[in-house]
C-alpha positions as CSV (number, residue, x, y, z in Angstrom):
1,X,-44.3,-29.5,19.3
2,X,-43.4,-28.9,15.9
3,X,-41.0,-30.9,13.6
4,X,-38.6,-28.6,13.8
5,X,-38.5,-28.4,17.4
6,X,-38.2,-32.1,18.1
7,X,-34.9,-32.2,15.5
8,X,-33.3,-29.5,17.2
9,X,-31.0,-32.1,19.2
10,X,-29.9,-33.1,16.2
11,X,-28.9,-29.5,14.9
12,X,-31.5,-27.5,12.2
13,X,-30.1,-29.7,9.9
14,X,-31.2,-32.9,10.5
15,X,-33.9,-34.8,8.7
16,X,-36.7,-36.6,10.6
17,X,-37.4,-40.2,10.3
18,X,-41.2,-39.1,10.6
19,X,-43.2,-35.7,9.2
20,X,-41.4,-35.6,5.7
21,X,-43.0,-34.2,3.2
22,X,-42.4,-32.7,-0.2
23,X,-42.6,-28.7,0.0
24,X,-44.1,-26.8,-3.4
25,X,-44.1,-23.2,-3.1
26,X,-45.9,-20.7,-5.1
27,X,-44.4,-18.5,-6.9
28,X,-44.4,-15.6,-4.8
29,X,-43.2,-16.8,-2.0
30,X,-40.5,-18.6,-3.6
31,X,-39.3,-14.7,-5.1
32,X,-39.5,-13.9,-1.8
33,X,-37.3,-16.4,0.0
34,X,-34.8,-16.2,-3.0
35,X,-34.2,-12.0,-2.5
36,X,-34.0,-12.6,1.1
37,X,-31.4,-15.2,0.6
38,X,-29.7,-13.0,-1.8
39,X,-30.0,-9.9,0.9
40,X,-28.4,-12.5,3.6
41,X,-25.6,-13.2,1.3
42,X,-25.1,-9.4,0.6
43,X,-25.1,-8.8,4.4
44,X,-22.6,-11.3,4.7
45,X,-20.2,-10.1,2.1
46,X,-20.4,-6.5,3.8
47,X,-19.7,-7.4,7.0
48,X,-17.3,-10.1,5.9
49,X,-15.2,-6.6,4.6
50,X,-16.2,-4.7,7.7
51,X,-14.2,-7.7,9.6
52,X,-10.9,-7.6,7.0
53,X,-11.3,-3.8,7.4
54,X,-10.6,-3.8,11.7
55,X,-7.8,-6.1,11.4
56,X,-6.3,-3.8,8.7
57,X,-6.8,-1.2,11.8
58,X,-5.2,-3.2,14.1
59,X,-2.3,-4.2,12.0
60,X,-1.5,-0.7,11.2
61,X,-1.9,0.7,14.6
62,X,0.4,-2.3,15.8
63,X,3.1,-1.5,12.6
64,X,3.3,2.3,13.9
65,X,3.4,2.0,17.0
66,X,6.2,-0.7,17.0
67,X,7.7,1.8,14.7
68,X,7.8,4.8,16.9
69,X,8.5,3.1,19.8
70,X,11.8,1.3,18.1
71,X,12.7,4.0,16.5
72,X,14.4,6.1,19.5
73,X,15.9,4.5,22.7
74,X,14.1,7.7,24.2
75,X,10.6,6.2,23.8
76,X,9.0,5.0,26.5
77,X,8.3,1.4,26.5
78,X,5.1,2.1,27.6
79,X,4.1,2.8,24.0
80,X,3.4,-1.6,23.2
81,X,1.0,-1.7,26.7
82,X,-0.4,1.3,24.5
83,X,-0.8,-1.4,21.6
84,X,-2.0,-3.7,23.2
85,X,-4.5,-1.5,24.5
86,X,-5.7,-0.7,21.1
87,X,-6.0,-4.1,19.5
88,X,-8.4,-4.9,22.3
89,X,-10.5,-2.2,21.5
90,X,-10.4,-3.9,17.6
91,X,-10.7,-6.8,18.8
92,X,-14.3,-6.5,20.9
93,X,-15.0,-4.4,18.3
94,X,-14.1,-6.6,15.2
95,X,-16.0,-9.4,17.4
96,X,-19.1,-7.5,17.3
97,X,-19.5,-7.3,13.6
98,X,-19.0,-11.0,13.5
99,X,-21.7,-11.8,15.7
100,X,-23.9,-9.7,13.1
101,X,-22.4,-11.8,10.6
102,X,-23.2,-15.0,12.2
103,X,-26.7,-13.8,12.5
104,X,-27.5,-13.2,8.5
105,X,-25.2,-16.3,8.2
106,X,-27.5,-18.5,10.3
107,X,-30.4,-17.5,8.1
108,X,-28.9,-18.6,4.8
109,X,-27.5,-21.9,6.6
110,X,-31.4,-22.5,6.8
111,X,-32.5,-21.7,3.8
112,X,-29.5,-23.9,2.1
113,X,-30.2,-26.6,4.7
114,X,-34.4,-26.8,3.7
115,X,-35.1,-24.7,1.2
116,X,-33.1,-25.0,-1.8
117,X,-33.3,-28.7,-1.3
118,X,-36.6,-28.7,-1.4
119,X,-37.0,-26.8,-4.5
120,X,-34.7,-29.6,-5.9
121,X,-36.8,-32.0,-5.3
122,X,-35.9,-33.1,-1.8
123,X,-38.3,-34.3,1.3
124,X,-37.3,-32.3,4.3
125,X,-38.9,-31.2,7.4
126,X,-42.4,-29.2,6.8
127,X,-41.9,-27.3,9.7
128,X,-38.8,-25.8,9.0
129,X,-40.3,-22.2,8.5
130,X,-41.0,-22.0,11.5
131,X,-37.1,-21.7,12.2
132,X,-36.6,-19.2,10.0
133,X,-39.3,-16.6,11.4
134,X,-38.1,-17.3,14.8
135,X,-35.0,-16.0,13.1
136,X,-36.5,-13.2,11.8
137,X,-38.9,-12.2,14.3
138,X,-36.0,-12.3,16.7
139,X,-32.8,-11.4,15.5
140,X,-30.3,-13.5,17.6
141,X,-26.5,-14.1,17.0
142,X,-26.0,-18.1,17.5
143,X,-22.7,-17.1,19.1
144,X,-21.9,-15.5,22.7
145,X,-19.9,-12.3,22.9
146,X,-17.1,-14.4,24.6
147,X,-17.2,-16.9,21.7
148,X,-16.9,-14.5,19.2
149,X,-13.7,-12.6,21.2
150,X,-12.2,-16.2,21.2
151,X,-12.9,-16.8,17.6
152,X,-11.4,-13.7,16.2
153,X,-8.7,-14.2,18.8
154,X,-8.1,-17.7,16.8
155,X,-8.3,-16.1,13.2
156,X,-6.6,-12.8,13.6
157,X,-5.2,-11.6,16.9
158,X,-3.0,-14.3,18.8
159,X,-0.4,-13.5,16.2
160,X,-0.6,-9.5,16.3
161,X,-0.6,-10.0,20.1
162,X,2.4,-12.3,20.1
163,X,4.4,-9.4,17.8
164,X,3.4,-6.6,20.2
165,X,4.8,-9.3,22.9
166,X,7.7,-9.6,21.5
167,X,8.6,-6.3,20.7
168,X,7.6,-5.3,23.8
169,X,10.3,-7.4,25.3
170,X,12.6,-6.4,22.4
171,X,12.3,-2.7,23.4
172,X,13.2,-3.7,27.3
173,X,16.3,-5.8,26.2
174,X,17.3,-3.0,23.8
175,X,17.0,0.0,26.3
176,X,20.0,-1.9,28.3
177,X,23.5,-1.4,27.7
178,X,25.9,-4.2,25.5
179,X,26.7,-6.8,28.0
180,X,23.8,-6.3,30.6
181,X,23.1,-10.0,32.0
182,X,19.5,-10.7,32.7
183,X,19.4,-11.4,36.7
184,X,16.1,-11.2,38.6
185,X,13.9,-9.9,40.1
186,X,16.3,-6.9,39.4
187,X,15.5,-7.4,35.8
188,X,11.8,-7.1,36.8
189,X,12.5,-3.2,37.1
190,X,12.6,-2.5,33.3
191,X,9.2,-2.5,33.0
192,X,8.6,0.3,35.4
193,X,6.2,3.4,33.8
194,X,6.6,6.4,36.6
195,X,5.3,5.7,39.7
196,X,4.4,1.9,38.2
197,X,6.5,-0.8,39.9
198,X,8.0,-3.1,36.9
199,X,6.5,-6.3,38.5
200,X,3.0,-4.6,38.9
201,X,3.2,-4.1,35.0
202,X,4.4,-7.8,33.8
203,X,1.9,-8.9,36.3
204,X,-0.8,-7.1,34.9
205,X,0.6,-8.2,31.0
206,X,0.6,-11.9,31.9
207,X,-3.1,-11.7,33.8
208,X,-4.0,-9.9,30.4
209,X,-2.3,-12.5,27.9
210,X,-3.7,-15.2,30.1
211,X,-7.6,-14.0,29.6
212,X,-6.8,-13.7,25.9
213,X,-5.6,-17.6,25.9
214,X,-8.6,-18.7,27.7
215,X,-11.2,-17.1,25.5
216,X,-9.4,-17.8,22.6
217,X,-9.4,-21.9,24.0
218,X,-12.8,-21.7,25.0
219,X,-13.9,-20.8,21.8
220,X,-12.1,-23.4,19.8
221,X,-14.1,-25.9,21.5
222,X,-17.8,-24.2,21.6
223,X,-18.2,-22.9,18.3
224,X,-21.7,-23.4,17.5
225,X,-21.7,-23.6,13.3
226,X,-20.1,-26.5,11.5
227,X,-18.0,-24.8,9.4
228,X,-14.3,-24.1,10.6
């Protein structure tokens, strides 16, 4: 078993007690490590704008919709579970492209972990190439699908899904005349869409808000990197 495999309980990291040794690279190889760092780092920064660029999606989408919707007693509040709708389809998507990120940002977590020390002068693990062409042999995202839904979901989308909440309960109270008093379960009727029984549809917006909550605590507590 190599170095690097008997450290990985201690995270890639980690420097062994035993099989230290100082690393000198030829020149060659050195250019080569240094342009793929610099090629990680440039994958990062365009996915890093890829990510800003489908919450400015979602945002917008969120911002018109609330718009139309509020703008006319006449639209149908059926227009936020619309919304909501959308910024899932943002979100898994948005969730995606961070789980390429994470996979060029892995890589140049490696090469800043072993690497660069080493050129500095540093003794680190021999072995710690091996890592990085299991990395690049087999490209691999250190985070599940469901970790990076919740992480995004922590970042970006609680809040936008709290507004489209709110104004979704907004639009209900609004549609009412001035002195309606809130009584249930009559109250639960507001929320009917057509054939759509209202209590079917805040059923179905709590189950929904509730899966959002759990991924999004989930995550919090499995993140695999060390930076927050």
């Amino acid at each position: 078993m190599s170095a690097v495999g008997r450290s990985s309980s201690s995270g890639p990291g980690a420097l062994l007690d035993a099989g230290l040794t100082d690393l000198s690279y030829s020149t060659n190889t050195a250019n080569a490590l240094i342009h793929l760092y610099r090629a990680e780092v440039g994958k990062m920064t365009a996915y890093r704008q890829r990510l800003d660029m489908t919450t400015n999606w979602s945002v917008v989408t969120t911002a018109g919709l609330a718009s139309f919707a509020l703008g006319d007693p006449n639209n149908s509040h059926a227009t936020f579970l619309f919304a909501m709708f959308m910024n899932y389809f943002f979100l898994r998507l948005e969730a995606r492209r961070f789980r390429t990120f994470e996979i060029a940002h892995h890589r140049v977590r490696i090469m800043e972990r072993f690497f660069y020390p080493a050129m500095l002068g540093d003794r680190v693990d021999a072995g710690w190439h091996q890592l990085l062409l299991a990395e690049l042999s087999k490209p691999r995202s250190p985070m599940s699908r469901a970790d990076a839904l919740g992480w995004r979901l922590n970042r970006n989308y609680l809040w936008i899904y709290a507004a489209v909440l709110f104004a979704w309960l907004a639009k209900l109270d609004l549609a009412q005349p001035k002195g309606w008093v809130l009584e249930f379960p009559d109250a639960l009727t507001l929320a009917d869409i057509g054939n759509f029984p209202g209590w079917l549809v805040f059923a179905g917006v709590g189950l929904f808000y509730t899966h959002l909550i759990v991924l999004a605590v989930r995550a919090a507590r499995t993140y695999p990197l060390e930076e927050g």
